[in-house]
PASEBA-1860 file (N, C-alpha, C; in nm, 3 decimals):
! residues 69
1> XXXXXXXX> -8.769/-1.404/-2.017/-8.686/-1.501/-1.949/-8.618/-1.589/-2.053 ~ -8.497/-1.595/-2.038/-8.397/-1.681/-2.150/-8.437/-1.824/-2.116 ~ -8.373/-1.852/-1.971/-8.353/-1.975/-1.915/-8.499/-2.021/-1.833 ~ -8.548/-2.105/-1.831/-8.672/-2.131/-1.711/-8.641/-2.276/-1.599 ~ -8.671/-2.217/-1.507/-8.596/-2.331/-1.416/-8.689/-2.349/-1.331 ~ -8.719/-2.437/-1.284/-8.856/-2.489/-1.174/-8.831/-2.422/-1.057 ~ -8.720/-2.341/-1.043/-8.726/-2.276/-0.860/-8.771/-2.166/-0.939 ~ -8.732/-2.092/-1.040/-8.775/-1.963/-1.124/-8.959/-1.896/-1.122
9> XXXXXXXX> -8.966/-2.049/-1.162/-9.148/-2.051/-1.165/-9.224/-2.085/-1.080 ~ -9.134/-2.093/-0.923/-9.214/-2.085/-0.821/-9.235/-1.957/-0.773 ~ -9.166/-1.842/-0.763/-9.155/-1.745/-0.724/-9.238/-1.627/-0.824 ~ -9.282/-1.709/-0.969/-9.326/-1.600/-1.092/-9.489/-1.681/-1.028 ~ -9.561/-1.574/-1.053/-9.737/-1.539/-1.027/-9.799/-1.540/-1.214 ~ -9.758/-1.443/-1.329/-9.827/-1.478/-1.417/-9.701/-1.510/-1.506 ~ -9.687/-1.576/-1.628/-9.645/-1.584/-1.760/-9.699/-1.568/-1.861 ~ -9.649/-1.509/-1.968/-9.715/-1.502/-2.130/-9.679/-1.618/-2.194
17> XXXXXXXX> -9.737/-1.657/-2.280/-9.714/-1.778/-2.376/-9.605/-1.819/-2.411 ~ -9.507/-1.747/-2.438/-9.412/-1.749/-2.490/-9.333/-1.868/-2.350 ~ -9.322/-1.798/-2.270/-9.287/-1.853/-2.139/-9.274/-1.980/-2.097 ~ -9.468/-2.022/-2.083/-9.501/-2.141/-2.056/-9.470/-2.202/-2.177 ~ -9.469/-2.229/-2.326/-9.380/-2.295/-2.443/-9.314/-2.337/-2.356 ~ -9.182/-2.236/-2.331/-9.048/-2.282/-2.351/-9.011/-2.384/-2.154 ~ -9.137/-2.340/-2.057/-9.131/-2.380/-1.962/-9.198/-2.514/-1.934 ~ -9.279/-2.559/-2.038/-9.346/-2.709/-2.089/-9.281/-2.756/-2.183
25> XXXXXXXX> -9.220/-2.726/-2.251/-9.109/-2.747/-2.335/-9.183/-2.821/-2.472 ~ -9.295/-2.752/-2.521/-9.413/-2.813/-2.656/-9.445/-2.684/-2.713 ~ -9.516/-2.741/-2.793/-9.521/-2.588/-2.907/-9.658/-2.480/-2.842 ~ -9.678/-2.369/-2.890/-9.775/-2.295/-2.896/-9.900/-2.373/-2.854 ~ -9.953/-2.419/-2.974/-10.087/-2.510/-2.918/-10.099/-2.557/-2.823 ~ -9.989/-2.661/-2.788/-10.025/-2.756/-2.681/-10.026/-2.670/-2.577 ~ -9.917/-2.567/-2.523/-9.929/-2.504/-2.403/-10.044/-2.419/-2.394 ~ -10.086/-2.392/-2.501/-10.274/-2.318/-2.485/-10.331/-2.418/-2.457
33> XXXXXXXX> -10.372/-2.527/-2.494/-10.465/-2.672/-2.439/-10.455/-2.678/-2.287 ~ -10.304/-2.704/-2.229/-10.284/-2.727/-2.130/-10.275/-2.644/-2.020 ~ -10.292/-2.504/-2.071/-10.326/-2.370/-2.005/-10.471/-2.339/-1.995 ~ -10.535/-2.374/-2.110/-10.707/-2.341/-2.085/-10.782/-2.451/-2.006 ~ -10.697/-2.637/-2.057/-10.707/-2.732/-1.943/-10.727/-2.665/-1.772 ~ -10.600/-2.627/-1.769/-10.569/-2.546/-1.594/-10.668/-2.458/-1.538 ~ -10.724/-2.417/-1.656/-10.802/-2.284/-1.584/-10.685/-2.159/-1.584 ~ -10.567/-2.161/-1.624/-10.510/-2.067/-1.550/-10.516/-1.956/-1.662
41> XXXXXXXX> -10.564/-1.904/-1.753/-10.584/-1.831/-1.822/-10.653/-1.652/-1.802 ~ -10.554/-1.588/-1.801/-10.632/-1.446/-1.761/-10.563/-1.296/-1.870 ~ -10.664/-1.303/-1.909/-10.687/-1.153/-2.000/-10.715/-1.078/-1.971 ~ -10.614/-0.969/-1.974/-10.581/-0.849/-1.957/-10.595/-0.724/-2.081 ~ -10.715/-0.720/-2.150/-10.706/-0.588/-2.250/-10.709/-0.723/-2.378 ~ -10.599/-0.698/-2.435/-10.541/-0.792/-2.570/-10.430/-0.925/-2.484 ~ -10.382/-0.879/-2.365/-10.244/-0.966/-2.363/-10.321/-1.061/-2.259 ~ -10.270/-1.169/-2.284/-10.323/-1.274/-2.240/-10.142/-1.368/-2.131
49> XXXXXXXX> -10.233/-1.364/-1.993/-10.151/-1.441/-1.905/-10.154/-1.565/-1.844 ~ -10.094/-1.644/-1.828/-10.130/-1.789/-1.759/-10.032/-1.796/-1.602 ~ -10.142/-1.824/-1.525/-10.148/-1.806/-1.358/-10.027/-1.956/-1.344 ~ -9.928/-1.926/-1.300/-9.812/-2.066/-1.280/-9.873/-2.121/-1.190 ~ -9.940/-2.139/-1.083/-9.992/-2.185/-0.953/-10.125/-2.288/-1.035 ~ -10.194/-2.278/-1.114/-10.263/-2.293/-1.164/-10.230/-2.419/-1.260 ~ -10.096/-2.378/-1.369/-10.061/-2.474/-1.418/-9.996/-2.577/-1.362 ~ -9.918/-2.552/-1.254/-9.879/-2.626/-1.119/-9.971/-2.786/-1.067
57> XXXXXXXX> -10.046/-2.693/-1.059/-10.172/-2.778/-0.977/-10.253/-2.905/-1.119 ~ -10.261/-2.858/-1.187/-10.287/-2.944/-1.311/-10.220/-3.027/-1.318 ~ -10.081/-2.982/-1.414/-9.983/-3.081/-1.409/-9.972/-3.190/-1.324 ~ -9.977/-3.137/-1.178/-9.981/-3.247/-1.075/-10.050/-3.343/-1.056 ~ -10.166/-3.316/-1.103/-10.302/-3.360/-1.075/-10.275/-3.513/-1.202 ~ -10.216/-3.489/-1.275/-10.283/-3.567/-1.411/-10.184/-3.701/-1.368 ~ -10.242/-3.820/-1.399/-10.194/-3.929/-1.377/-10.089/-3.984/-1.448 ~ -9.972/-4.023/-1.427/-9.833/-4.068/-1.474/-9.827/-4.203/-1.519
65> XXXXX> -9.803/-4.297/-1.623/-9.839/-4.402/-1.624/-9.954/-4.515/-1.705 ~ -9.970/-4.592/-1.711/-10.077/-4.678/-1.739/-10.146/-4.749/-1.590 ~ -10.284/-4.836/-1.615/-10.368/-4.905/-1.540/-10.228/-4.985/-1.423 ~ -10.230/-4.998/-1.360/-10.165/-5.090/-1.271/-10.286/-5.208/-1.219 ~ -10.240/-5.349/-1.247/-10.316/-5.465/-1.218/-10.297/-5.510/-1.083
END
């Protein structure tokens, strides 16, 4: 995938690394942190996939912001 667009990655089930990078828009590492964070991690042989529904649900989950008084 050249371009990644949030209606794109509703309709995609797994991605390779490369993917989620350029679809979190951070380097290698971080999108492994934030992929093994998710749980969404699944190996296949050698190639390794990350479940979008999965990273979805994470992302969402994590709090935006500082303490509000």
């Amino acid at each position: 995938m050249e371009n990644i667009y949030a209606e794109d990655l509703e309709s995609i089930r797994l991605i390779d690394t490369k993917t989620l990078r350029k679809a979190l828009g951070c380097c290698h590492n971080t999108a492994v942190k934030i992929g093994t964070a998710a749980g969404a991690r699944i190996q296949i042989g050698s190639m390794v996939r990350w479940r979008v529904s999965d990273i979805n649900r994470y992302l969402d989950s994590l709090k935006i912001g500082g303490n509000e008084a």
